[in-house]
N, CA, C and O atoms as a GROMACS GRO file, in nm:
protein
  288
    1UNK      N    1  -1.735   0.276  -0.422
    1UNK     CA    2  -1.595   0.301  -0.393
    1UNK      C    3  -1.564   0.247  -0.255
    1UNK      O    4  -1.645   0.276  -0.168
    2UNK      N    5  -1.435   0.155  -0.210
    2UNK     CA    6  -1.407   0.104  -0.104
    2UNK      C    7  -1.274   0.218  -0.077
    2UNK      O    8  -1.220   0.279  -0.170
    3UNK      N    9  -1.245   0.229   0.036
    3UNK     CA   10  -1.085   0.324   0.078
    3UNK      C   11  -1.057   0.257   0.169
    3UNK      O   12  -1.143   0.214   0.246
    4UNK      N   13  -0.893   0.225   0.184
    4UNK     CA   14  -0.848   0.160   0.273
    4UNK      C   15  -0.710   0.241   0.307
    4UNK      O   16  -0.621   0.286   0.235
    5UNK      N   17  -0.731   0.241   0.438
    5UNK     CA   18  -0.663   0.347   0.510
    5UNK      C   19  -0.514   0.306   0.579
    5UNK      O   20  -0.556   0.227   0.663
    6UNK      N   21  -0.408   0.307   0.593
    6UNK     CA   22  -0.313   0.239   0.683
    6UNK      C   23  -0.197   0.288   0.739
    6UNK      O   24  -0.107   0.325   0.664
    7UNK      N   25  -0.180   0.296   0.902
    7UNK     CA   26  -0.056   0.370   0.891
    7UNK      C   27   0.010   0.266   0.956
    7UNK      O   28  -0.045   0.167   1.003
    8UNK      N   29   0.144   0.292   0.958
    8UNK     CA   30   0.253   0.187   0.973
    8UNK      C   31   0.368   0.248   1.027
    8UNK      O   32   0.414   0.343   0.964
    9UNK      N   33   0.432   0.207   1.144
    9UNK     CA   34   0.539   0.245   1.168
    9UNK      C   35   0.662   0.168   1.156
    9UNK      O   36   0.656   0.096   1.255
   10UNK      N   37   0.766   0.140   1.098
   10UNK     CA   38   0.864   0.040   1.131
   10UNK      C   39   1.016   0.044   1.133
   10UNK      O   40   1.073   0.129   1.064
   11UNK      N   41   1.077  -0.031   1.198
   11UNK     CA   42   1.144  -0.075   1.277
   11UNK      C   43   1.255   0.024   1.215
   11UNK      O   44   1.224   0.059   1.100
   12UNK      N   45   1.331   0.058   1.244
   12UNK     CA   46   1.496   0.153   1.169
   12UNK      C   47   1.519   0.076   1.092
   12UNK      O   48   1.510   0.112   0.974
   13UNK      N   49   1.566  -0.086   1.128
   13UNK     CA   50   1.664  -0.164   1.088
   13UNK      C   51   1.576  -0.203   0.929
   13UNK      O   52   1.640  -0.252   0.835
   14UNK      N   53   1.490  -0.187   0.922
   14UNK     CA   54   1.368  -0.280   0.841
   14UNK      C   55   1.326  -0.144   0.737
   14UNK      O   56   1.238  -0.166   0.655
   15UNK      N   57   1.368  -0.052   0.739
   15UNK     CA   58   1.321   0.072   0.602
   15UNK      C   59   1.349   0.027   0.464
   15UNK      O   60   1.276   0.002   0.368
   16UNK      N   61   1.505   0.024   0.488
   16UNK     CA   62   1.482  -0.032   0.315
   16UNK      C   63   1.378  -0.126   0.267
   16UNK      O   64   1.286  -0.093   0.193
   17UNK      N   65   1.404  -0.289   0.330
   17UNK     CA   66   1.338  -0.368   0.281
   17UNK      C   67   1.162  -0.344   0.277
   17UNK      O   68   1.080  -0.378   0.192
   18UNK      N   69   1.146  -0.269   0.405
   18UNK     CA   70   0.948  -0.239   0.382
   18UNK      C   71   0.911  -0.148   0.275
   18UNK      O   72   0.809  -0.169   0.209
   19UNK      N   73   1.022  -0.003   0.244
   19UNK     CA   74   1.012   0.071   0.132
   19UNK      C   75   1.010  -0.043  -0.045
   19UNK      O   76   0.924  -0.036  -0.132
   20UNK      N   77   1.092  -0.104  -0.045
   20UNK     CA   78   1.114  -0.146  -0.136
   20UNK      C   79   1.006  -0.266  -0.145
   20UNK      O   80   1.020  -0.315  -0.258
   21UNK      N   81   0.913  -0.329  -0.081
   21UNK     CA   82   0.819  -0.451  -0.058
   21UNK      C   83   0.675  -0.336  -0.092
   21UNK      O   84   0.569  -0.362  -0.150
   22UNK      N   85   0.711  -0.237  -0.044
   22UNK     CA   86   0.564  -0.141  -0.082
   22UNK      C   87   0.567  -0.112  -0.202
   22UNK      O   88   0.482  -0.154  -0.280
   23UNK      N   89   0.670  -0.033  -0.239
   23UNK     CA   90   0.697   0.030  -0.369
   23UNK      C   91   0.619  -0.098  -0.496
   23UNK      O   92   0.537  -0.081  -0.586
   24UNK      N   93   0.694  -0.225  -0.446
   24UNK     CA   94   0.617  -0.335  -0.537
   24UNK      C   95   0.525  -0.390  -0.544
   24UNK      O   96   0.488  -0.454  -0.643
   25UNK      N   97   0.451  -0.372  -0.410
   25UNK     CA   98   0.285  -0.411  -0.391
   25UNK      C   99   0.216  -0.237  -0.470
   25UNK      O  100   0.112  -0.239  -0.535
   26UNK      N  101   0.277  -0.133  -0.452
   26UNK     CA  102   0.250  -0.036  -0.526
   26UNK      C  103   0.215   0.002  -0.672
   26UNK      O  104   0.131   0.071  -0.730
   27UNK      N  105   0.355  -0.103  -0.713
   27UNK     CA  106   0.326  -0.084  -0.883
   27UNK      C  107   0.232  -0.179  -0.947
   27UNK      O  108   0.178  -0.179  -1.057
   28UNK      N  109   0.230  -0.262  -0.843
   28UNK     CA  110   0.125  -0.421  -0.907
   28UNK      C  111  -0.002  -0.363  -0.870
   28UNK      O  112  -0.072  -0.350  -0.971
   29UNK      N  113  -0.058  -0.324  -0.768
   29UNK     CA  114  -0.190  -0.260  -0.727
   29UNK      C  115  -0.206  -0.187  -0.823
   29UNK      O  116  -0.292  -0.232  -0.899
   30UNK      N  117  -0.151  -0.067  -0.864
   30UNK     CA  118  -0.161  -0.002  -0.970
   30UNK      C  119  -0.222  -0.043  -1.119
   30UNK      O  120  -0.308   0.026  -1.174
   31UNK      N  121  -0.162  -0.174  -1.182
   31UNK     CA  122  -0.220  -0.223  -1.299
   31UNK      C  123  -0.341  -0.277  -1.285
   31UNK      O  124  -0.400  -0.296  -1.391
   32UNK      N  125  -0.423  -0.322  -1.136
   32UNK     CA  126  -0.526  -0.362  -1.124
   32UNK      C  127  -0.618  -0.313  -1.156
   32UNK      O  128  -0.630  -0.197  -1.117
   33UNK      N  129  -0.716  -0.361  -1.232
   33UNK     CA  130  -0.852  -0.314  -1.306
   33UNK      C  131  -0.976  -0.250  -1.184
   33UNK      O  132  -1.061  -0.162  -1.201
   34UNK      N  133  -0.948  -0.332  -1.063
   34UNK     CA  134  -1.020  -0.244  -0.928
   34UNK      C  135  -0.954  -0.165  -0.870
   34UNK      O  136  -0.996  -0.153  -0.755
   35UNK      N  137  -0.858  -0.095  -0.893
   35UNK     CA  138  -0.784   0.003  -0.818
   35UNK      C  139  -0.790   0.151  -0.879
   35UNK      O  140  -0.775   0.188  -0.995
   36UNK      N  141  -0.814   0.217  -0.774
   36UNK     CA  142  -0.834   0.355  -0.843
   36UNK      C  143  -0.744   0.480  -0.805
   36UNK      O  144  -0.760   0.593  -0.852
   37UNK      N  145  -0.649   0.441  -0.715
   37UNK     CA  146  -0.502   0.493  -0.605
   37UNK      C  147  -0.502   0.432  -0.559
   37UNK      O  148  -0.585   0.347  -0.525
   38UNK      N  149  -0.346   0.463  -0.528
   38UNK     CA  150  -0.268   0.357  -0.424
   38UNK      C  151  -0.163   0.525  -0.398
   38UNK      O  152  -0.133   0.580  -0.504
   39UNK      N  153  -0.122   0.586  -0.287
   39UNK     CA  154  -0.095   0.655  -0.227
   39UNK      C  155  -0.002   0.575  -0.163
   39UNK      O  156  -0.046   0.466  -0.126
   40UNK      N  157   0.152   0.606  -0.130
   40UNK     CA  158   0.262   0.559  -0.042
   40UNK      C  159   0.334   0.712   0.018
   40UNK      O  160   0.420   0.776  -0.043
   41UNK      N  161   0.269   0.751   0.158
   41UNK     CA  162   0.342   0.864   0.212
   41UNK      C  163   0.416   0.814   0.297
   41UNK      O  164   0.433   0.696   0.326
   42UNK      N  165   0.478   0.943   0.355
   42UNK     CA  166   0.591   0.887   0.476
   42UNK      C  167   0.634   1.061   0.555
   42UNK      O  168   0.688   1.161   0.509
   43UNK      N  169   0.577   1.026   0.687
   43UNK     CA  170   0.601   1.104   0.694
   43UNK      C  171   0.710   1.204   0.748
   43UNK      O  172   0.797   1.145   0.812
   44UNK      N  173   0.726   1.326   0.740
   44UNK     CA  174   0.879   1.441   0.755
   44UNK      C  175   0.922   1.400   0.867
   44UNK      O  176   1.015   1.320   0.855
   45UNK      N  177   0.883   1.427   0.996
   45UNK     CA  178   0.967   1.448   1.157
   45UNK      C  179   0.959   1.280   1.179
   45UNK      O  180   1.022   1.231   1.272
   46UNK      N  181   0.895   1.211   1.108
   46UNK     CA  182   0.956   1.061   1.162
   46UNK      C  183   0.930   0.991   1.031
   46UNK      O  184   0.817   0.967   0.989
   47UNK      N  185   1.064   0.954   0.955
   47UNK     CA  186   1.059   0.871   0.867
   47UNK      C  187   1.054   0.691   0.894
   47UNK      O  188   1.082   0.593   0.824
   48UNK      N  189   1.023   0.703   0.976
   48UNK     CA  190   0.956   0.548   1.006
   48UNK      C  191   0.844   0.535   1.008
   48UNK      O  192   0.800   0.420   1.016
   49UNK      N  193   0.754   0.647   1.001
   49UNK     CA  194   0.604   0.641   0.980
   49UNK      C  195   0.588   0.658   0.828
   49UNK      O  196   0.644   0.741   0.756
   50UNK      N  197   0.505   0.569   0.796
   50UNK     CA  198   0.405   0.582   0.650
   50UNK      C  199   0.261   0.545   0.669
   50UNK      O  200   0.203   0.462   0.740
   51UNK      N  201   0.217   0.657   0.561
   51UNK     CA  202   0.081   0.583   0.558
   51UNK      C  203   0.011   0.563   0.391
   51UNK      O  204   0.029   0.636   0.294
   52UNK      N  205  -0.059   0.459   0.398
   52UNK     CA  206  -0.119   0.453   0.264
   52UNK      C  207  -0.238   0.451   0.266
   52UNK      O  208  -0.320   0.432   0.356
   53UNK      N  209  -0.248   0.477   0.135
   53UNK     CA  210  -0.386   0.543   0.129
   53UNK      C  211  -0.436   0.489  -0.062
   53UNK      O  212  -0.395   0.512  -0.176
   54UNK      N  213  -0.549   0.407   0.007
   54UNK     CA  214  -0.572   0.282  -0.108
   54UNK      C  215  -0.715   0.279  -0.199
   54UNK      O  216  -0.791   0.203  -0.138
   55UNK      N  217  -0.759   0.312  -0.277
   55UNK     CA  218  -0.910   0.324  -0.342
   55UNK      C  219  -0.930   0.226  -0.436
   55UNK      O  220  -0.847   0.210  -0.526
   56UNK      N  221  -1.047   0.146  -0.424
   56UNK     CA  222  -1.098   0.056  -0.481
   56UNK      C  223  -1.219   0.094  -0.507
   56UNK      O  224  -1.289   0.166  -0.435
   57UNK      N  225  -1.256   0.030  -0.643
   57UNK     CA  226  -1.409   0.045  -0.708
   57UNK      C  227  -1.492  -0.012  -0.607
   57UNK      O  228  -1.586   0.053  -0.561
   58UNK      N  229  -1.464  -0.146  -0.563
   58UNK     CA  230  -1.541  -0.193  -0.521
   58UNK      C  231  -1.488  -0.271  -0.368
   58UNK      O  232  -1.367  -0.252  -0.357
   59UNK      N  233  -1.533  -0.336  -0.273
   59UNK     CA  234  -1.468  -0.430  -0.168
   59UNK      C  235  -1.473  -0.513  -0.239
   59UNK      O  236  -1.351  -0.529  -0.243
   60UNK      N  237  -1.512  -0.590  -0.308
   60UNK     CA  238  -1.473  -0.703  -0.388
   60UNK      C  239  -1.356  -0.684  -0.456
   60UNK      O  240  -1.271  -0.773  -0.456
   61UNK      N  241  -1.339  -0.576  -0.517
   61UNK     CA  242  -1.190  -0.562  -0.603
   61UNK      C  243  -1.053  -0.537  -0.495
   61UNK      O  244  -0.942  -0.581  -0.527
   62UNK      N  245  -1.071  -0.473  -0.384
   62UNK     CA  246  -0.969  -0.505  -0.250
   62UNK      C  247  -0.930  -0.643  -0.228
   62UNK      O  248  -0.816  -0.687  -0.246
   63UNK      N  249  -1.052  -0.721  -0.181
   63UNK     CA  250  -1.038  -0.872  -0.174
   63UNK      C  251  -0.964  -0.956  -0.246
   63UNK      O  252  -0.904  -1.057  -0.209
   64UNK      N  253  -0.979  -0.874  -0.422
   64UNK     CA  254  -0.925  -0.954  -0.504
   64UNK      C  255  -0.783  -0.896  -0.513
   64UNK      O  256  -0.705  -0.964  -0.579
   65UNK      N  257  -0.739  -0.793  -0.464
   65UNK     CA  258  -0.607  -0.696  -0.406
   65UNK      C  259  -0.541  -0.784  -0.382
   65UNK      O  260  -0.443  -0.819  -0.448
   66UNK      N  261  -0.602  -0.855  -0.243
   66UNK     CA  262  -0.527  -0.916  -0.110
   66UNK      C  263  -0.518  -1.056  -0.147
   66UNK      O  264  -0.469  -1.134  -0.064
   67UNK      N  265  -0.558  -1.101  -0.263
   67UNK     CA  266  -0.519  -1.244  -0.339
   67UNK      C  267  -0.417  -1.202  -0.467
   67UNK      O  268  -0.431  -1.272  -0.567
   68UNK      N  269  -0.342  -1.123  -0.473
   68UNK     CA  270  -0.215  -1.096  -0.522
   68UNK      C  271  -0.114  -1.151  -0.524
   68UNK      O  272  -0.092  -1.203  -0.415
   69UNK      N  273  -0.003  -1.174  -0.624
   69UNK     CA  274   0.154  -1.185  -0.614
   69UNK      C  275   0.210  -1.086  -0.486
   69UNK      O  276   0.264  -1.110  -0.378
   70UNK      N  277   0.166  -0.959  -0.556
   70UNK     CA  278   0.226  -0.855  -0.526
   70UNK      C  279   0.169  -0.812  -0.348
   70UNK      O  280   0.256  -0.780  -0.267
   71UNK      N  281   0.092  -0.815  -0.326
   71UNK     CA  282  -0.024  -0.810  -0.237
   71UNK      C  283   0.061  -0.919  -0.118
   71UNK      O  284   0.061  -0.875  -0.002
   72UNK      N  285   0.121  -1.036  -0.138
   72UNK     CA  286   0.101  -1.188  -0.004
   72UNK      C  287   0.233  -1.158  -0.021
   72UNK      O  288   0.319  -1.220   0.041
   0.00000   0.00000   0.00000
């Protein structure tokens, strides 16, 4: 099992478009045959923070994550 951890803060102006760019690297990660969660939080007292939280069978199946449509 690989876990990949990430937190992210961004910009006010930039929420919609990063919500909506995750949400779709979200649903595509999801159908992947190495993916085992994909987690998209955000958190309460500052909604400009998110973090994700990513499980893979393997680091090879991440790798093959980050050679995605959905993923670049």
């Amino acid at each position: 099992m690989y876990v990949v951890c990430v937190t992210i803060w961004v910009k006010p102006g930039s929420l919609d478009p990063f919500i909506e760019a995750t949400l779709k690297n979200h649903r595509g990660t999801r159908q992947e045959p190495g993916n085992l969660r994909f987690d998209v939080l955000r958190k309460e007292d500052d909604p400009t923070q998110f973090f994700l939280y990513e499980v893979y069978r393997s680091k090879d199946d991440f790798a093959k994550h980050q050679q995605t449509e959905h993923y670049l």
